[in-house]
C-alpha positions in Angstrom: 123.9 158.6 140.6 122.2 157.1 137.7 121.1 153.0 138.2 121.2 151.1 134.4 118.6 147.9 134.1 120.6 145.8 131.7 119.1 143.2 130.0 120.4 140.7 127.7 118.8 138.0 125.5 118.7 136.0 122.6 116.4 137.7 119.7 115.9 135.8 116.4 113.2 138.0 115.1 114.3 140.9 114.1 110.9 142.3 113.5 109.6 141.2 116.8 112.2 143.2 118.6 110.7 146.5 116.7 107.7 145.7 118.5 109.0 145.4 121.9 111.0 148.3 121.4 107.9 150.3 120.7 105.9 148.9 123.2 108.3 149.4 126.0 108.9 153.1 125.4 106.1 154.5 126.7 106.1 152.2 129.8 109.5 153.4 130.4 109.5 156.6 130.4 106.1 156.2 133.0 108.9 155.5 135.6 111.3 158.3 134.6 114.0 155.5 132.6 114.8 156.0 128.6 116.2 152.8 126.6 119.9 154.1 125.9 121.8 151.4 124.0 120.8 148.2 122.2 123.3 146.2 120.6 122.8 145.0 117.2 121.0 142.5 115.2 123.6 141.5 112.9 122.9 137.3 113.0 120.2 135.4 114.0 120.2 134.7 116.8 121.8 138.0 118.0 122.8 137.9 121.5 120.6 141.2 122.4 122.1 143.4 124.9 119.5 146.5 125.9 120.3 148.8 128.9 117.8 151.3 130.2 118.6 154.2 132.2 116.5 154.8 135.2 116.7 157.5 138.2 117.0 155.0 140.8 117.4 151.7 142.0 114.3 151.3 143.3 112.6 153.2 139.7 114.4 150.3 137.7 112.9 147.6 140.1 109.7 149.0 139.8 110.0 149.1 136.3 111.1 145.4 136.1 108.0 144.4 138.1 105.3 146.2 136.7 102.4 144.3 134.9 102.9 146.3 131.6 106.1 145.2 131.4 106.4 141.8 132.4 103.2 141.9 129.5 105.5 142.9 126.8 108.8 141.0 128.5 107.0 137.8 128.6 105.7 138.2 125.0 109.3 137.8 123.5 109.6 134.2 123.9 112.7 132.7 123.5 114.6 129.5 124.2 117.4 131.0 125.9 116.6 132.4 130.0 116.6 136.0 129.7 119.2 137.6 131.9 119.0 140.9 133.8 120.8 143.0 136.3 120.8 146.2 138.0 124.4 148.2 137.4 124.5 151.4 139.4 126.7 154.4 138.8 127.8 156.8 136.5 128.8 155.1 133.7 128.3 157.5 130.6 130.1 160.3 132.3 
């Protein structure tokens, strides 16, 4: 059964969104996940939606919690709390 890490926040830079987006692939894909969706940037500021898929629960939480991550995570400073959850099951099929 495949576990999604959805995370949602407000981005008004559209440029540095390309950045995270680069900078998290390689970290994802350490833990076995792949960034699957992002929603678009089509106003500022653009409610981001971006949902990774991971192998398991515990993969995503791993993932979440690593120091890389929380690096590039904590980078994207925003004024609106970043939200995150942890949807399990098959969602794409």
């Amino acid at each position: 059964m495949a576990v999604y890490l959805v995370i949602q926040d407000v981005i008004s830079d559209s440029q540095l969104f390309e950045q995270y987006a680069q900078c998290v692939k390689p970290i994802i894909q350490r833990y076995g996940s792949r960034m699957i969706t992002v929603s678009s940037l089509d106003i500022a500021p653009a409610q981001q939606t971006i949902v990774f898929e991971c192998p398991s629960r515990e993969d995503a939480v791993k993932l979440w919690n690593c120091d890389e991550y929380t690096t590039v995570r904590n980078s994207q400073v925003t004024p609106a709390p970043l939200q995150a959850m942890i949807v399990e099951g098959n969602l794409l099929a």
